[in-house]
LUMTORGU-723677 format. One record per residue (C-alpha): x, y, z; residue number from 1; residue in one letter. Coordinates in Angstrom, 1 decimal, decimal comma, padded with zeros to 4 digits. Layout:
! LUMTORGU-723677
NODE      x      y      z   i aa
NODE      X      Y      Z NUM  A
...
This chain:
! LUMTORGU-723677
NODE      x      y      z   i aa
NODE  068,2 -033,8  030,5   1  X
NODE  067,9 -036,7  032,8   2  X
NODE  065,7 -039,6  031,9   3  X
NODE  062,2 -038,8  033,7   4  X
NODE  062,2 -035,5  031,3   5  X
NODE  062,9 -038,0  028,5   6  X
NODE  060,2 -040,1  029,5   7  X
NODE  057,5 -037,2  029,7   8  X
NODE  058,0 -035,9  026,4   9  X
NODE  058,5 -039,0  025,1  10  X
NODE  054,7 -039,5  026,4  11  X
NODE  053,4 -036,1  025,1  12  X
NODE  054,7 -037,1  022,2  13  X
NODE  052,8 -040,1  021,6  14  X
NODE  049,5 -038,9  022,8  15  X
NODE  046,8 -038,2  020,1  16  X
NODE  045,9 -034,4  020,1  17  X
NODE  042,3 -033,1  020,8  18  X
NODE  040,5 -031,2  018,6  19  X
NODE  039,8 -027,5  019,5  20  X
NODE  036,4 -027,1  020,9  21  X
NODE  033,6 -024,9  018,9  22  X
NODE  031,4 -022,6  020,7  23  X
NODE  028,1 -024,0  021,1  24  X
NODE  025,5 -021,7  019,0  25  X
NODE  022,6 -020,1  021,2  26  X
NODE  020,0 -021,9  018,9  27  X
NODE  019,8 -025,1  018,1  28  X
NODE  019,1 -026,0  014,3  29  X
NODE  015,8 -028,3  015,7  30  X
NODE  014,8 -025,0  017,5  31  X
NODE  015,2 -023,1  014,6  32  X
NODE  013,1 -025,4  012,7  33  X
NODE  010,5 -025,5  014,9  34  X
NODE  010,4 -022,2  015,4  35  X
NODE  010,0 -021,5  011,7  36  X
NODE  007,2 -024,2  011,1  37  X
NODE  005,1 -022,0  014,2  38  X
NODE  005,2 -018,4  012,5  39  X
NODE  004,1 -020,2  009,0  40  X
NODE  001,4 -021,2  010,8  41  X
NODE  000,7 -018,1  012,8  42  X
NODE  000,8 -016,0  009,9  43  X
NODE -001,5 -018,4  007,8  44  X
NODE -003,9 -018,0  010,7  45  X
NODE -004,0 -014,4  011,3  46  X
NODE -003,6 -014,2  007,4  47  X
NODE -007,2 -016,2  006,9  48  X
NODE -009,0 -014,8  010,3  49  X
NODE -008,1 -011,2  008,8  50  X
NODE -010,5 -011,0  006,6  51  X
NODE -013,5 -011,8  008,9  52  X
NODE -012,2 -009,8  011,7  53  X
NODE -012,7 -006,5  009,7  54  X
NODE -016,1 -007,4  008,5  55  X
NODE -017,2 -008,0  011,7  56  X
NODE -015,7 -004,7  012,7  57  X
NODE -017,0 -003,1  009,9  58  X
NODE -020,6 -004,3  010,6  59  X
NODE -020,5 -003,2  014,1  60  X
NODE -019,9  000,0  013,4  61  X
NODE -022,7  000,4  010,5  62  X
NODE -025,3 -001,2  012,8  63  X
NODE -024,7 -000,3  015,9  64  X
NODE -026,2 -001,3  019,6  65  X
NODE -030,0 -002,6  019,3  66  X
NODE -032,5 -000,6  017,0  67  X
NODE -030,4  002,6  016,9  68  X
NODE -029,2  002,9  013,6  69  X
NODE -027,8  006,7  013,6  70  X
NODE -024,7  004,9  014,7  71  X
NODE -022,1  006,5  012,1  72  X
NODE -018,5  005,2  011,4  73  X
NODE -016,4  008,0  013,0  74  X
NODE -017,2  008,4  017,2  75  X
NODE -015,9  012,1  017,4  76  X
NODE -016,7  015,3  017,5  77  X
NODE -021,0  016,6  017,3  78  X
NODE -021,7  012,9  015,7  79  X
NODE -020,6  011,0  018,2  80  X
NODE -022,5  012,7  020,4  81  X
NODE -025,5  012,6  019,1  82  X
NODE -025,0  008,6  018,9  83  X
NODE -024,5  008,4  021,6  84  X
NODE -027,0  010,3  023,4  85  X
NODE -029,7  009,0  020,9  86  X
NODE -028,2  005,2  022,1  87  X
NODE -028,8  006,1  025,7  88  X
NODE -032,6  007,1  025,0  89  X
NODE -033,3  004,4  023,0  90  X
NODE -032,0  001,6  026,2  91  X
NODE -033,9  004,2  027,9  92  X
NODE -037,1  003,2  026,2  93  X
NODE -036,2 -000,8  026,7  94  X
NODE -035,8  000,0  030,7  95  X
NODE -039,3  002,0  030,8  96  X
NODE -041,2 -001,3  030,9  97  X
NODE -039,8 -002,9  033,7  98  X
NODE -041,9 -003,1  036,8  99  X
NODE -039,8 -000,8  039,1 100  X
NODE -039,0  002,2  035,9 101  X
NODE -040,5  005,3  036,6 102  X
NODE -043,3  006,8  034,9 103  X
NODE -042,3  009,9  033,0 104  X
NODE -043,4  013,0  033,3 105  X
NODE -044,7  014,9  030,0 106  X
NODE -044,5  018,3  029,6 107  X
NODE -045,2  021,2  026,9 108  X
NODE -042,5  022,6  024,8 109  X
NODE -040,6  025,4  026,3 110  X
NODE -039,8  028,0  024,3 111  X
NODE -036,6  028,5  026,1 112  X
NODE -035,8  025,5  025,0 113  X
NODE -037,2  025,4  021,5 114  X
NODE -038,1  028,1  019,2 115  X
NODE -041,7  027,8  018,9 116  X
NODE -042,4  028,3  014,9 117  X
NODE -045,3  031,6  015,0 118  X
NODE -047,5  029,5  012,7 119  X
NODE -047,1  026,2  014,8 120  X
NODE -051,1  025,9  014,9 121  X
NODE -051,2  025,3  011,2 122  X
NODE -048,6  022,5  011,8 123  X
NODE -050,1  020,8  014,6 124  X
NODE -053,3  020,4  012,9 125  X
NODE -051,8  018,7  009,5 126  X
NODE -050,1  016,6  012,4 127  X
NODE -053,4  015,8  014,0 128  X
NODE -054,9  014,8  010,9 129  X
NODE -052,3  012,7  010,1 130  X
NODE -051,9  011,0  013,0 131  X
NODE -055,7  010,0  013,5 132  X
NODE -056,3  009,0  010,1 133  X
NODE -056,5  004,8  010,4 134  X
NODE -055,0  005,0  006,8 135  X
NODE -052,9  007,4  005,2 136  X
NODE -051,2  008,0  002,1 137  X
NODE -047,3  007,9  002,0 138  X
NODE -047,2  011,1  000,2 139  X
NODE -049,5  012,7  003,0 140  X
NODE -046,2  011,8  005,5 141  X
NODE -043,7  013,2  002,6 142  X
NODE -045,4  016,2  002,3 143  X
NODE -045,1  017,0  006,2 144  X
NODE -041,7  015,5  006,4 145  X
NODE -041,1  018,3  003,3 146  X
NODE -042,3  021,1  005,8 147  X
NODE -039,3  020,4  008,0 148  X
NODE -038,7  022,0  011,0 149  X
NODE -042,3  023,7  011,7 150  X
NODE -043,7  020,1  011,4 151  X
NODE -041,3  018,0  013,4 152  X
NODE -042,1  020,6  016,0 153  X
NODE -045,8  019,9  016,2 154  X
NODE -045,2  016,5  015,9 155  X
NODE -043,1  016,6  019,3 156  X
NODE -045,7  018,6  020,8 157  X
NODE -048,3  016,2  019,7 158  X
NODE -046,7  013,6  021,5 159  X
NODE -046,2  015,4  024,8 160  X
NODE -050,5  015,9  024,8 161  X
NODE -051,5  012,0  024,5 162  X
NODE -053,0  009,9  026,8 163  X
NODE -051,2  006,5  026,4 164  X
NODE -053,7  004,6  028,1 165  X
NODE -056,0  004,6  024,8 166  X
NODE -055,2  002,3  022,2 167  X
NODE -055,7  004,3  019,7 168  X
NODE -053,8  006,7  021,3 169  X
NODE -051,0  004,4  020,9 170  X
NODE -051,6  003,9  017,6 171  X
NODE -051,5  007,5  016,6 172  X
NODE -048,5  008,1  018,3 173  X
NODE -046,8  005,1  016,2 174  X
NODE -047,7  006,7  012,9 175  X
NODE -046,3  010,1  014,5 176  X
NODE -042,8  008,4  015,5 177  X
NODE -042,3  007,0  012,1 178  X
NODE -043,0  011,3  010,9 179  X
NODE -040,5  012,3  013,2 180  X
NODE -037,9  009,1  012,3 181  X
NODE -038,5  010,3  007,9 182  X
NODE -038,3  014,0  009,3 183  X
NODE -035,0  013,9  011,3 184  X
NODE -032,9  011,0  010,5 185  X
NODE -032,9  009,8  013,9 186  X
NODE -034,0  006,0  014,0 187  X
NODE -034,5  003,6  017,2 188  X
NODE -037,3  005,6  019,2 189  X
NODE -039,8  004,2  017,1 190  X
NODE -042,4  001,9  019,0 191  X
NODE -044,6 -000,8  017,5 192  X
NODE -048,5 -000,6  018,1 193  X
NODE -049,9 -002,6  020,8 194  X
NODE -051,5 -005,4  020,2 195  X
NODE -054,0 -005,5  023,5 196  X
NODE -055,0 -002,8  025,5 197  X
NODE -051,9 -000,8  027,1 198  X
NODE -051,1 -001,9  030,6 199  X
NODE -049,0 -000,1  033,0 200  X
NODE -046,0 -001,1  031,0 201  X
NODE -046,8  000,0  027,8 202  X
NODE -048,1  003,8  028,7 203  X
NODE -044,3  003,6  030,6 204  X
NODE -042,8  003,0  027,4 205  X
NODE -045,0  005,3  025,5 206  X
NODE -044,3  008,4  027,6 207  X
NODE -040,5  007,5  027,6 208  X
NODE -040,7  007,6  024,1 209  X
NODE -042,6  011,0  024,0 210  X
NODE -039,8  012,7  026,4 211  X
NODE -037,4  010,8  023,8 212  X
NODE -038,4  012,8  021,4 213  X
NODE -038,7  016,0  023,0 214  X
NODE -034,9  015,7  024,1 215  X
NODE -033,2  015,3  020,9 216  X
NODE -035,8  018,2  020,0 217  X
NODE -034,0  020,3  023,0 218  X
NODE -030,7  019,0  022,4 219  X
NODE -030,0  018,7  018,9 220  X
NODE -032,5  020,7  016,8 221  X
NODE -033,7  023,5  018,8 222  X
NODE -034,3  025,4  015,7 223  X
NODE -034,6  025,5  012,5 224  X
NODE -030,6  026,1  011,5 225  X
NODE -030,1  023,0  014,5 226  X
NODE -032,3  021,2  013,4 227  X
NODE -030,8  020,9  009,3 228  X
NODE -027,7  020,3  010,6 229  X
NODE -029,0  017,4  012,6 230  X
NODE -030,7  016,1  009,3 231  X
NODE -027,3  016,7  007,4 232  X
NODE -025,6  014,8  010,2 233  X
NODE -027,8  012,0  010,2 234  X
NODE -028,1  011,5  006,6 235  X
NODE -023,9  011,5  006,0 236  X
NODE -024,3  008,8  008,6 237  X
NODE -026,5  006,3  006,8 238  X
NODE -024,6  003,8  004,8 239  X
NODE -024,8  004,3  001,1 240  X
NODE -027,3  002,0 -000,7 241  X
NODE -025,6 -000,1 -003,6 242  X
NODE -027,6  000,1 -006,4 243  X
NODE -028,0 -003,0 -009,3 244  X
């Protein structure tokens, strides 16, 4: 061994040793921290904003759009439909008394449409009664919302045979809506009385609300075994009233 070998191990010798070097971890302990600190917050928030979320879900789907309240909790199947098609005639009624709606057309019952009850005179004169009577009994509405089907039927065609232009007219037809609301189930085509003389857009609205009628007649009870199962329909689909 000469003597520059000697020197370099003489200087390895004497040189202090470094420690081995530790793998950096992917997160730092400050990241971790933070990152904790943020989901306890997150899940406080969504823990407290739960609760009002689901109420508010909860009431929109017991109330429903505007004045329809058939709106039911489930959306499928025959009940759906009907909410929905009842929602789109009730908007319907709202967009009859703008300037540029169209005046609709109204038309007698057809009995390809609708079975005609044989004794629908009978009905149709109880319904007249009723209807131009300035003050009437509840039980005289009860007893024809009782007759069912024969009567919601003459009240349909009652509506079809009004000229909306008379007040009382209007009036009538008011107290007629409310019969066929109690009879069927089927709320938000129901129209307050005028308070002045009907102008142009009030018989719009009025006749929009007679056709109204005489659709979810056509549609959804076009006789009598249609019509209870719209009834049975539209009274599963009522929120249950909480008693004291």
């Amino acid at each position: 061994m000469n003597e520059n070998d000697e020197a370099m191990q003489s200087e390895q010798a004497s040189a202090p040793k470094r420690a081995p070097r530790r793998s950096r971890p992917l997160l730092s302990r400050p990241f971790l921290l933070v990152a904790a600190f943020a989901s306890a917050l997150l899940s406080v928030g969504m823990h407290q904003a739960a609760p009002a979320l689901a109420a508010a879900v909860e009431q929109r789907l017991i109330q429903g759009p505007g004045r329809n309240t058939v709106a039911q909790r489930g959306a499928g199947g025959i009940e759906g439909a009907l909410h929905d098609d009842v929602r789109r005639l009730a908007m319907g009624l709202d967009r009859a008394s703008r300037s540029t709606a169209p005046m609709q057309r109204l038309m007698p019952l057809d009995d390809q449409r609708v079975a005609i009850p044989q004794d629908l005179a009978l009905y149709a004169a109880e319904v007249e009664q009723f209807a131009r009577e300035p003050f009437v009994e509840p039980s005289a509405r009860d007893a024809l919302v009782r007759h069912g089907y024969p009567a919601a039927v003459a009240g349909v065609a009652w509506l079809q045979e009004q000229d909306y232009g008379d007040p009382r007219a209007c009036a009538s037809a008011c107290r007629v809506h409310e019969l066929l609301a109690a009879s069927t189930g089927v709320e938000g085509l129901v129209l307050d009385e005028p308070l002045a003389d009907p102008d142009e857009s009030v018989v719009r609205r009025f006749r929009a609300a007679a056709v109204a009628w005489r659709r979810v007649l056509e549609r959804h009870a076009r006789d009598e075994s249609a019509f209870l199962n719209l009834v049975a329909l539209t009274r599963r689909a009522r929120p249950v009233e909480k008693k004291d």
